[in-house]
DRENZAFI-913171 format. One line per 5 residues: for each residue y negated, x, z of C-alpha. Coordinates in pm, 1 decimal, decimal comma. Layout:
Y X Z | ... .
This chain:
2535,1 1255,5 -219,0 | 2453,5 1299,4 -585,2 | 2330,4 1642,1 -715,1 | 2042,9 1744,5 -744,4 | 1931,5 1719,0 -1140,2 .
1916,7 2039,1 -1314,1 | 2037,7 1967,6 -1649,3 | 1799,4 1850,6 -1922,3 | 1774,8 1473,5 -1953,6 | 1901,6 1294,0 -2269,3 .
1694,9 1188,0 -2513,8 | 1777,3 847,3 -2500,7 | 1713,4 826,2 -2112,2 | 1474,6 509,7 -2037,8 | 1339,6 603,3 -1652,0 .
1288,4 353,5 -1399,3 | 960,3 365,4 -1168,1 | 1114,9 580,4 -911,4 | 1248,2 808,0 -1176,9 | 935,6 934,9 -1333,3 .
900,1 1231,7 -1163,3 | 1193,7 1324,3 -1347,8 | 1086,2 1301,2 -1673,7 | 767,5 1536,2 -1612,2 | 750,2 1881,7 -1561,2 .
1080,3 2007,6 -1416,4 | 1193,3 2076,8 -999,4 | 1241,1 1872,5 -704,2 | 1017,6 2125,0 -483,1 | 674,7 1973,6 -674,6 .
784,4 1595,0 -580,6 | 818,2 1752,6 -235,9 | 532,5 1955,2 -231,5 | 368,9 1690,7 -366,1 | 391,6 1447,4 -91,1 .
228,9 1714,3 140,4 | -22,6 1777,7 -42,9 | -142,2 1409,1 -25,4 | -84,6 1339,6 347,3 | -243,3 1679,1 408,5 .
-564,9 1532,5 163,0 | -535,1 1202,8 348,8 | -503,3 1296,9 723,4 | -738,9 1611,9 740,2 | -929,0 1677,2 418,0 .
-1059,5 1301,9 270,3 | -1149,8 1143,5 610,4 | -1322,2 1528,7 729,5 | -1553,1 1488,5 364,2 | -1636,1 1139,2 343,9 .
-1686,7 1081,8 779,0 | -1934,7 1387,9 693,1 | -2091,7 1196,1 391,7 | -2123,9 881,0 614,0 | -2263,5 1069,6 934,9 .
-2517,2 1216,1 753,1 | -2648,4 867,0 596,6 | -2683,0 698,0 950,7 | -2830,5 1018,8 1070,3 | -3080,2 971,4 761,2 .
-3126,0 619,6 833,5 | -3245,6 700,4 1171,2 | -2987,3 705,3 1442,9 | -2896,6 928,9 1692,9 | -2605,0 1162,0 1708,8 .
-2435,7 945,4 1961,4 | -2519,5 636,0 1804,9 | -2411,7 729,8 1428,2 | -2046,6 866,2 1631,6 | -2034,9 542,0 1794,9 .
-2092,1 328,3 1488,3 | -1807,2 524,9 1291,4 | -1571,6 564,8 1575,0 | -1304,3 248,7 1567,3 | -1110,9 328,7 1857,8 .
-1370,9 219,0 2066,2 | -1523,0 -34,7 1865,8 | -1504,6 -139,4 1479,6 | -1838,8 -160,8 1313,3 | -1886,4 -280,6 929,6 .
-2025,3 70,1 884,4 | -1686,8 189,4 1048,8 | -1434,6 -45,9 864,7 | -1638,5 86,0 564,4 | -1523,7 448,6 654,6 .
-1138,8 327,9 684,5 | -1164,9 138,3 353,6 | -1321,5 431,2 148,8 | -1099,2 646,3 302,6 | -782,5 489,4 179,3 .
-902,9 411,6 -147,3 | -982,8 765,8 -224,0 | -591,6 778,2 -194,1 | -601,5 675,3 -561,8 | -747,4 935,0 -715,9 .
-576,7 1189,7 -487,1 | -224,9 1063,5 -607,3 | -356,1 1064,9 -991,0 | -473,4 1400,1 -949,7 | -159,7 1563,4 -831,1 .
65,2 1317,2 -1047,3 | -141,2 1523,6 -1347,9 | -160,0 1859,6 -1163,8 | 275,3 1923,4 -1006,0 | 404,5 1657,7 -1338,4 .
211,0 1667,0 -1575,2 | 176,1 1294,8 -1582,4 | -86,0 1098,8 -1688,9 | -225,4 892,6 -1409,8 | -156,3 561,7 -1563,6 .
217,1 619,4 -1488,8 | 101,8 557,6 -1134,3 | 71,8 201,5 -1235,7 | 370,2 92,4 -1388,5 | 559,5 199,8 -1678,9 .
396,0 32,3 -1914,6 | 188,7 260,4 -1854,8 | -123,6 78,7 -1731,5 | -203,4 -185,0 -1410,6 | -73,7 -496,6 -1526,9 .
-341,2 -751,5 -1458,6 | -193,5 -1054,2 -1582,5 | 116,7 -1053,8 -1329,9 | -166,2 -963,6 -1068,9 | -338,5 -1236,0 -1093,9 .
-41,9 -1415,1 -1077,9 | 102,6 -1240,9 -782,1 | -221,9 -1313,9 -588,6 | -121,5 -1719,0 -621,4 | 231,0 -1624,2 -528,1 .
103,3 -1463,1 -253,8 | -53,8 -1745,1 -91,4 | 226,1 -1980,7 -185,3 | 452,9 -1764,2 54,7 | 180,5 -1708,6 323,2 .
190,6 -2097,7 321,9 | 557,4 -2106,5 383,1 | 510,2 -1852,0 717,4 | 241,5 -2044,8 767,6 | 535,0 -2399,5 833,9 .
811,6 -2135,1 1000,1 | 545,5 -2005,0 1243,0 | 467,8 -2349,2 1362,8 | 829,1 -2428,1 1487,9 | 895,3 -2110,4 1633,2 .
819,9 -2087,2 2059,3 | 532,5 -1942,4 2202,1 | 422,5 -1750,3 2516,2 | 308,5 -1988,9 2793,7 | -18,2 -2050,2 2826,6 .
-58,8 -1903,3 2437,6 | -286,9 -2063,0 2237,2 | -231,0 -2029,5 1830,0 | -605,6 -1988,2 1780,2 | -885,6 -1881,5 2008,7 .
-1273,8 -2052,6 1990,3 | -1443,4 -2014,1 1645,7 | -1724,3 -1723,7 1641,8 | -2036,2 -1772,5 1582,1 | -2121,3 -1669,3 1186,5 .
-2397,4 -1363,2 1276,7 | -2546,8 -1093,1 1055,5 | -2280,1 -825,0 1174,9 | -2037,6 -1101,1 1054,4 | -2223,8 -1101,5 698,1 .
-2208,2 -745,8 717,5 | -1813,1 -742,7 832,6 | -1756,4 -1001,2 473,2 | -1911,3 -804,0 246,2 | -1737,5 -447,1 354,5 .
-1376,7 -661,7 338,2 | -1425,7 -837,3 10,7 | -1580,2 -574,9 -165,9 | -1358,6 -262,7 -11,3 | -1060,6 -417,8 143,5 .
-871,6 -445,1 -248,9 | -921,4 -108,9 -290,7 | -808,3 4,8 54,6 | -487,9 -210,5 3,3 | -383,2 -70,1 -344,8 .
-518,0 326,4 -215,7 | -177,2 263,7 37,3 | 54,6 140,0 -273,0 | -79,2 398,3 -490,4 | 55,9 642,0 -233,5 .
344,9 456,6 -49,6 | 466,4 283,0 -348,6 | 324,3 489,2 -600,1 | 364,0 838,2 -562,6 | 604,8 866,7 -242,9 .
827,7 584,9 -426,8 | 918,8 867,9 -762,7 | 909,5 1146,0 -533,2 | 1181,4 1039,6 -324,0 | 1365,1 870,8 -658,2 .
1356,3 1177,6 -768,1 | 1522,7 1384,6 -571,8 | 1869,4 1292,0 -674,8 | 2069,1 1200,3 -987,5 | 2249,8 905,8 -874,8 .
2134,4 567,3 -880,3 | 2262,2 438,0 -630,9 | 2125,4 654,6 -385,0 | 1783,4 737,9 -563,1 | 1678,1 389,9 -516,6 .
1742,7 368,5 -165,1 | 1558,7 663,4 -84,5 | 1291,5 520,8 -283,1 | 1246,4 249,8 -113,4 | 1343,2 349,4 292,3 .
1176,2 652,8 254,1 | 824,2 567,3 159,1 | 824,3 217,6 399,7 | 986,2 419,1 721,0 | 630,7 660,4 628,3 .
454,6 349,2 607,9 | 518,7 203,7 926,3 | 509,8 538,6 1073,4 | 170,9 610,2 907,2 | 13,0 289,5 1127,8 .
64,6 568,8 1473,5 | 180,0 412,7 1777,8 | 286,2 60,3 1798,6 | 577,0 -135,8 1951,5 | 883,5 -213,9 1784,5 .
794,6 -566,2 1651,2 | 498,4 -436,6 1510,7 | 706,1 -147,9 1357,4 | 963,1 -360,3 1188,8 | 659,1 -602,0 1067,2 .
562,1 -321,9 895,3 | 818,0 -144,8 797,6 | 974,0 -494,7 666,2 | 657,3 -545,6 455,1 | 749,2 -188,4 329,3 .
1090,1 -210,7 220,2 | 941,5 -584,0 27,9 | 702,2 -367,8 -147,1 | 913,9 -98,9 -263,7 | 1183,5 -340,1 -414,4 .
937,4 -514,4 -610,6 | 825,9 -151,1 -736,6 | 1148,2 -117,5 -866,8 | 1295,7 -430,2 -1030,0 | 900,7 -525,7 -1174,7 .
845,4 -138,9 -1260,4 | 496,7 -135,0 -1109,4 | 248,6 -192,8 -814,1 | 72,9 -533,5 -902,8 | 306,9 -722,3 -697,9 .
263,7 -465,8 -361,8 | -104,1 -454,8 -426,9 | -127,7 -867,2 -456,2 | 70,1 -896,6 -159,1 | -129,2 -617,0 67,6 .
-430,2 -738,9 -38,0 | -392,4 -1129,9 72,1 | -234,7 -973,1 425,1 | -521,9 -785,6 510,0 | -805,5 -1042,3 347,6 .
-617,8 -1299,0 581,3 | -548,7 -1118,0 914,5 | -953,3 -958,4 901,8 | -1087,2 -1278,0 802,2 | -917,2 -1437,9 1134,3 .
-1029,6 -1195,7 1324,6 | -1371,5 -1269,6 1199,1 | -1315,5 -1646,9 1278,2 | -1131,9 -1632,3 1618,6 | -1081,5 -1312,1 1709,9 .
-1170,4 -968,6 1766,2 | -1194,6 -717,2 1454,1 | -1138,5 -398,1 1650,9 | -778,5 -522,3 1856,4 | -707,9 -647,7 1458,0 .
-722,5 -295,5 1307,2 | -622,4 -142,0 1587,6 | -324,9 -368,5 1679,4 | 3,2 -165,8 1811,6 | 148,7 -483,9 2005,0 .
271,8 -781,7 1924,9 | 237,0 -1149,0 2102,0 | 601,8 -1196,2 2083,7 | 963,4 -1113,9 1866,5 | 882,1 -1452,7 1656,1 .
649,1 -1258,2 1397,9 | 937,7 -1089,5 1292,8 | 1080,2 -1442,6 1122,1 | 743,4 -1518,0 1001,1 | 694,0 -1220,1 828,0 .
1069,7 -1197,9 658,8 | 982,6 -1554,2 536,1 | 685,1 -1447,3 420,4 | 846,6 -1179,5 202,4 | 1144,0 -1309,0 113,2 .
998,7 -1629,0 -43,7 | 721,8 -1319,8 -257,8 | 996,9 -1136,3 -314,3 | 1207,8 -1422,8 -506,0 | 894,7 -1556,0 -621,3 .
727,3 -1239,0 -800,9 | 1087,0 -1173,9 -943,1 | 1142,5 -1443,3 -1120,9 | 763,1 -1507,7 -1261,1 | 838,9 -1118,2 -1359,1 .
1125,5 -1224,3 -1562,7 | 944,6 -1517,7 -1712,9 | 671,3 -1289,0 -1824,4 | 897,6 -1020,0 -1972,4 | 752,8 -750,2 -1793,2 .
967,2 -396,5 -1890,7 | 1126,8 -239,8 -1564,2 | 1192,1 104,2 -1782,0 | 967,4 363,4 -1950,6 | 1041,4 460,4 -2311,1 .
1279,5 705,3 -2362,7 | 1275,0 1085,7 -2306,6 | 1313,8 1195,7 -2682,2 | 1060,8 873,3 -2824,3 | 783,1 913,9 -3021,5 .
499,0 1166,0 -2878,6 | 294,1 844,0 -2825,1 | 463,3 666,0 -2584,5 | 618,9 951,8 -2379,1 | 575,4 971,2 -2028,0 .
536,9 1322,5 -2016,4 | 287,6 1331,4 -2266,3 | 62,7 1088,4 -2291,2 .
């Protein structure tokens, strides 16, 4: 393996995405540290503040301490109030990563983004299209591929209710920033932290992109392996397009349209809580679906990020104050 950097870089040296962390504020340990700090923030501290926040409201509003537990508690059943929780939750991932990007680098948040440094929103927007165009093509692979006996591809519409209102509004107005909250940290942060770790290449990018999609998947708790490899398939998509784009807008794009089309399904034939609590799959075939579903993104938001002339690199160590990573 590679050392370990411990030299100063050269002046000249023009990071990729997963090499930020390098170019802030010195030692491996705060990259490391780092990612602790934000699954400890994400796993005990954000959910404790804001379940608090929203168990006081419905306690406000009225209900009962049983009821208000109920209504947040998705395990047992997912309530709009409940998928609200989950969304804010994971959203408030953003400004946990820029706030110890800025506090262990010395980075500015916006180097979160892409190294631009900003959120790109013109190769969002066209990501978002590109998106669809490769759901479409799962959409013709998943309809010559076998399926369990007695399976049927879609269940009986629902009927359109006020809890169904309710479920719309949380996903369109939340769901966005729930999706890019888990690229800011998977893709975001984790990506550098792990591409950071070592000098060579070679090596740096693979750990920046197995590392944070093995986490990923993980992060999703128990599940069988189809459902693993779904995810962790989606994962190692993601964190290639980090690197050869230089940003998140294509991860985001692509998270975004999964989970706007898998809860509004469940809102049209299914059941919302087995959707965001799903840990088993129908059958091996997704796994095809979903590689053709990222494959055909993955060649697709490459070569529209050519076309565009997006930058893959950050301006170099010894530039202008301006435009340094470190410093701006």
């Amino acid at each position: 393996m590679p050392p370990l950097r411990t030299q100063p870089l050269d002046p000249g040296f023009r990071p990729l995405y997963h090499q930020l962390h390098r170019v802030g504020r010195p030692g491996i340990w705060r990259s490391l540290l780092g990612i602790l700090t934000i699954a400890a923030m994400m796993m005990l501290v954000v959910p404790a503040v804001a379940g608090l926040v929203m168990f006081a409201v419905l306690m406000a509003s009225g209900q009962s301490v049983d009821q208000a537990t109920a209504t947040l508690d998705i395990t047992r059943e997912v309530t709009p109030m409940g998928l609200a929780l989950v969304n804010v939750v994971i959203a408030l991932a953003i400004p946990v990563v820029w706030l110890v990007t800025w506090l262990f680098h010395r980075l500015k948040p916006r180097w979160i983004s892409s190294v631009a440094p900003r959120l790109r929103w013109g190769y969002l927007l066209a990501c978002v299209g590109l998106s669809i165009v490769a759901l479409l093509a799962s959409f013709g692979v998943a309809l010559l591929l076998p399926t369990t006996p007695g399976e049927a591809p879609l269940g009986e519409i629902n009927q359109f209710t006020d809890r169904t209102r309710a479920f719309l509004l949380v996903i369109v107005l939340l769901t966005p920033l729930q999706a890019a909250g888990e690229e800011y940290v998977f893709r975001g942060y984790f990506t550098q932290a792990f591409g950071s770790l070592v000098a060579g290449e070679a090596v740096s990018k693979a750990l920046a992109v197995l590392c944070p999609a093995l986490l990923f998947a993980l992060a999703h708790g128990a599940q069988d392996v189809p459902v693993f490899l779904d995810r962790f398939a989606f994962g190692v998509v993601a964190g290639i397009l980090v690197l050869v784009t230089g940003g998140l807008e294509a991860g985001i794009a692509m998270h975004v349209l999964n989970n706007f089309f898998a809860f509004g399904l469940a809102l049209a034939f299914g059941d919302m809580t087995e959707t965001l609590n799903a840990t088993v799959a129908s059958n091996w075939w997704m796994i095809l679906t979903t590689l053709t579903q990222s494959l055909v993104y993955l060649g697709l938001a490459v070569l529209v990020a050519r076309a565009m002339g997006l930058v893959d690199r950050g301006p170099a160590v010894g530039s202008v104050l301006e435009t340094s990573p470190a410093r701006v």
